[in-house]
N, C-alpha and C positions, 0 to 999 in steps of 0.2 A: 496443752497447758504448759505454759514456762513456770515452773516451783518458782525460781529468781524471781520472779514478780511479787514471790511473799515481802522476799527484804523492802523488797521500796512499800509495801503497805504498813508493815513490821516498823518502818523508822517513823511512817505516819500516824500511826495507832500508838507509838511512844510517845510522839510532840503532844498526843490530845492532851485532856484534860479532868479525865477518871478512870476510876479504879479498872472497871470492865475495857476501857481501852486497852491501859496498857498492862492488864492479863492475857489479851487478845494479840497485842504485841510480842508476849512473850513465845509464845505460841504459833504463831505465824513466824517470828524467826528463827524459832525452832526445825516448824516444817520446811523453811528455804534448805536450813544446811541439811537435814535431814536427805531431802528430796536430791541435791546435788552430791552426798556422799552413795543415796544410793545409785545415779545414774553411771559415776565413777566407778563401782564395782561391775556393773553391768555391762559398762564398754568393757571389761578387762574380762569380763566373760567369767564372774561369778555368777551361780544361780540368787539371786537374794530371796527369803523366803515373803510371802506375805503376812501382812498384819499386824501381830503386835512381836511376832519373832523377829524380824526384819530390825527392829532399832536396837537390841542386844546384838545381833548378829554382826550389825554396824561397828559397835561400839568395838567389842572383840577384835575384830577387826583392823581395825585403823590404829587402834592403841599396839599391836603388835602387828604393826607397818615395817620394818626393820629403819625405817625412816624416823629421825628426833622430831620433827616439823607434822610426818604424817600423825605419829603417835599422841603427838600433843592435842589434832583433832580431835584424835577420839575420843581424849580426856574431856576438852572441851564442848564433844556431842553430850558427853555420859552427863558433865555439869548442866549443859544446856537443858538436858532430857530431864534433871531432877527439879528443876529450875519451870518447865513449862508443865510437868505432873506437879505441881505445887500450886502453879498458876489455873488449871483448868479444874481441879480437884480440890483444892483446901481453901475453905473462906477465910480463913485465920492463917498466918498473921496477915495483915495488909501488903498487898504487894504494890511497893512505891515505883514511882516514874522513874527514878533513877535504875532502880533494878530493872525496868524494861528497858531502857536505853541502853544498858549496858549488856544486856541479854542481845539487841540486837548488834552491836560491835563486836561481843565474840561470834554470831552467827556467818557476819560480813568477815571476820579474819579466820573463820572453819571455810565459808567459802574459797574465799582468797587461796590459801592454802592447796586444799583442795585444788584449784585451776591450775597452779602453779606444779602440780605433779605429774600432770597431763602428757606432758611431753619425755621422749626418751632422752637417755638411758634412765630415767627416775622414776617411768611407769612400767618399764619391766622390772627392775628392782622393788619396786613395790608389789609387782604381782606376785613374783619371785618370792619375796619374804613371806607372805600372804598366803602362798599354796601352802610353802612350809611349814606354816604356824597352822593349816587347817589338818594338813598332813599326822604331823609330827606328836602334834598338842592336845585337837579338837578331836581327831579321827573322824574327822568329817569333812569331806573334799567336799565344796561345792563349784569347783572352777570345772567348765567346760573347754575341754581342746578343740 
């Protein structure tokens, strides 16, 4: 399964034209960046846990990236994350097309971001900060040597 194939359903579930779409949108562009932040920790050889530990774990994470770009992902998973638990969970208030649209445009620039750290010296610097925030803060190493 490619997760990236949520965002292009995520942009189409936003263009419809009801409610249950684009809840559905929200949610699906959720799981895109979701699914690419945690492939990212994976290559860098974090254990990520399963379930519903995994998207705090994320979050943590990336918000204390040593990086301003990565950190701001994380902000923008945590908003995303309260954004698609609102959408899958509460019938009230209405959740409008615009807030799915827009849910998928930060999804597309958490990706983006994301791709863009990929490469050295800014994915060892990330890993780098990363151990140390699980080291120092968490007391909980989950990186594998």
């Amino acid at each position: 399964m490619n997760w990236r194939d949520f965002i292009w359903l995520a942009g189409r579930l936003a263009s419809a034209a009801t409610e249950a779409e684009w809840r559905s949108a929200v949610s699906r562009a959720y799981y895109a960046a979701f699914h690419v932040a945690r492939r990212l920790f994976t290559d860098l050889r974090f254990n990520v846990p399963r379930a519903d530990r995994a998207h705090q774990y994320l979050v943590f994470r990336l918000s204390n990236g040593g990086e301003p770009a990565v950190e701001q992902t994380g902000r923008d998973l945590d908003t995303l994350r309260r954004l698609r638990n609102r959408a899958d969970y509460d019938d009230a208030p209405v959740l409008t097309q615009a807030q799915a649209s827009a849910a998928v445009r930060l999804a597309e620039g958490i990706i983006q971001a994301l791709d863009s750290v990929r490469l050295e010296p800014t994915r060892a610097a990330i890993a780098n900060a990363m151990i140390a925030y699980e080291r120092d803060v968490l007391k909980d190493v989950t990186w594998q040597p």
